[in-house]
N, C-alpha and C positions, 0 to 999 in steps of 0.2 A: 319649060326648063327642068330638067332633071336635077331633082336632091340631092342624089349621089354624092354630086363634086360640091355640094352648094356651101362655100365655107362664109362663117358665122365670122363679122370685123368684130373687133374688138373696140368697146369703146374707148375711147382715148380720153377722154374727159373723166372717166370713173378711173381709168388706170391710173392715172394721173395723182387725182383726187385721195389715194389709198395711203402714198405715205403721211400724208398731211392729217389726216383720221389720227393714226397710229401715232405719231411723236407726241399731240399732246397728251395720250392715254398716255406714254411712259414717262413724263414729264408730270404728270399727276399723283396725288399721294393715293387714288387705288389700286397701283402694282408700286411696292415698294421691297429692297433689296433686304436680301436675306442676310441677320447677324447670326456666319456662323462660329463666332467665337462664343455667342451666349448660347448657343444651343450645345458648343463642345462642354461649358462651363455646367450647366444642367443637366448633362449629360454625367457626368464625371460626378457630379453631387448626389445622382439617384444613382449613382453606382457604390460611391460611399454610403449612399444611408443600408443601401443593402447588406453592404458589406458587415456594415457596424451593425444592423439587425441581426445577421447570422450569427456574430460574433456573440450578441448577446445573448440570442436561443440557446449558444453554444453556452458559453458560462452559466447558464442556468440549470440545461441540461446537465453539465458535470457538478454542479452543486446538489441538484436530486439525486444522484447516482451517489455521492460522498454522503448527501444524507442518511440514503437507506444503508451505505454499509456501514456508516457509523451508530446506525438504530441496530442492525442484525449483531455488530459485536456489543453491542451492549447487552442484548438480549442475551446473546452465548455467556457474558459475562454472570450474568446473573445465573443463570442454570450451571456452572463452575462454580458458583460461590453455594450456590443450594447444596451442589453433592458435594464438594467439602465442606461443608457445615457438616451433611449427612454423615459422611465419612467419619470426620472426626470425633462424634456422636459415638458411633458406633464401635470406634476403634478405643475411646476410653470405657466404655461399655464393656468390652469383651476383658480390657486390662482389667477394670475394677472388678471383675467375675474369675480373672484367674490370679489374682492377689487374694481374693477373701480364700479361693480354694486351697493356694498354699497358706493362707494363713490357720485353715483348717486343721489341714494334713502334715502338718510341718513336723509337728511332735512324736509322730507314727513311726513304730519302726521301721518299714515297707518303705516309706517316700524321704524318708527324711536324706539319707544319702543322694536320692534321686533329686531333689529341690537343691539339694546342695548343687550338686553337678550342673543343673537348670543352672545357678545362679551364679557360677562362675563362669558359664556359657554365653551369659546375658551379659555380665559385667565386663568380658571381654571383647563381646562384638559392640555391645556400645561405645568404649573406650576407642574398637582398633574404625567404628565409623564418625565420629568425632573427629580423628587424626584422619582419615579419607576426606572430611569435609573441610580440614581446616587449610589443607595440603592443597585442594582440588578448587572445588565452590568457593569454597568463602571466598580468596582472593578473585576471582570470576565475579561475584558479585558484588565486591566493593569497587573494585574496577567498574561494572555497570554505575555502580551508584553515581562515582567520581566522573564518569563520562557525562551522565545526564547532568550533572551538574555545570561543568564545564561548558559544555553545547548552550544551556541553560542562561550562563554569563557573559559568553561573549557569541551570543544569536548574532546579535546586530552587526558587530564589526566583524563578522563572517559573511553577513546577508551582502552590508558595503564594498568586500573587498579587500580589507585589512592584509596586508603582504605577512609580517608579523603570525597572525591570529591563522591565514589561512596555511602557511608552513607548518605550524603547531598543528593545525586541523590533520595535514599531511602525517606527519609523526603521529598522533592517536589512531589514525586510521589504517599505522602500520603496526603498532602494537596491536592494536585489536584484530588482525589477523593473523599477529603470531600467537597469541593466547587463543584463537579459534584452530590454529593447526596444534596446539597442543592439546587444549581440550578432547580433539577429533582422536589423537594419540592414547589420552589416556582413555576414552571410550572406548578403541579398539582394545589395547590390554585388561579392558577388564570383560570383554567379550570372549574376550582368550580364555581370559579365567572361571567367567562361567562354564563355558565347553567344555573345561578341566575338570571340573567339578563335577557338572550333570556325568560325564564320562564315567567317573567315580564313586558316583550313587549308583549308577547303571551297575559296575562289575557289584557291588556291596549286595544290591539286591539279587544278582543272578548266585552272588556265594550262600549268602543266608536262607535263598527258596532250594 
């Protein structure tokens, strides 16, 4: 008999046999169905712990960073406070040095016209920068003062929301930039008036060489 065509029966008894295997295996608790609502629910929880891991890298990160610039102004602080110490050192130095000179020379007939002149030159730029500062700065810096203070009192009912507190906040923060476009004003006219000046020392010394 030839192979070729020789087809293989099939047993009927084993075919049979196959679903009856199979049902009590899925009726057993070693294939048991999948909860995918606990695995959406862990799924979602290690997404938050990330989240809130990031979050806290993150906040730490910008507290080192707030650290180191609050260390480097503090350092710049101190090197400011050195050279104005130095400065001011220096600057009573040079005055106590040119006080004992006029007090030298003052009697002399050669200077003594000349200290006079000195000293009504002194008494009137001191005077006319007195009235520049009381006109100008001063109120600029009491206004600072009266700001921080302000900000100062009512932090809180600012931080909350306060309708009140935060209209006022509105209103300071519009003076303060009228007083900043004035300030900018009188900076520029007095830029003016350097220019005026140096212009004026320039023609003095091209007359007098």
């Amino acid at each position: 008999m030839d192979n070729k065509y020789h087809v293989t029966r099939p047993d009927v008894d084993k075919t049979d046999s196959l679903p009856q295997h199979m049902l009590p295996g899925l009726r057993g608790n070693k294939y048991r169905a999948v909860d995918y609502a606990r695995l959406h629910a862990e799924l979602r929880e290690k997404r938050f712990g990330s989240i809130k891991t990031s979050m806290k890298l993150a906040k730490i990160e910008k507290k080192s960073q707030q650290h180191k610039e609050n260390s480097l102004v503090k350092q710049h602080q101190l090197l400011w406070q050195k050279e104005f110490l130095r400065l001011l050192h220096l600057r009573k130095k040079t005055e106590t040095g040119i006080e004992s000179h006029i007090r030298k020379n003052r009697d002399s007939g050669t200077c003594d016209e000349i200290y006079k002149d000195f000293y009504y030159c002194h008494t009137r730029l001191s005077a006319d920068f007195d009235g520049f500062k009381k006109a100008t700065t001063g109120p600029v810096w009491n206004l600072r003062d009266d700001l921080r203070y302000w900000l100062m009192e009512n932090h809180e009912d600012l931080k909350l929301g306060s309708p009140d507190v935060i209209n006022k906040h509105a209103e300071i923060k519009s003076v303060a930039v009228s007083v900043k476009a004035q300030q900018q004003e009188v900076l520029d006219k007095l830029y003016q008036e350097q220019q005026k000046l140096e212009t004026e020392l320039r023609r003095a010394d091209g007359v007098i060489s």
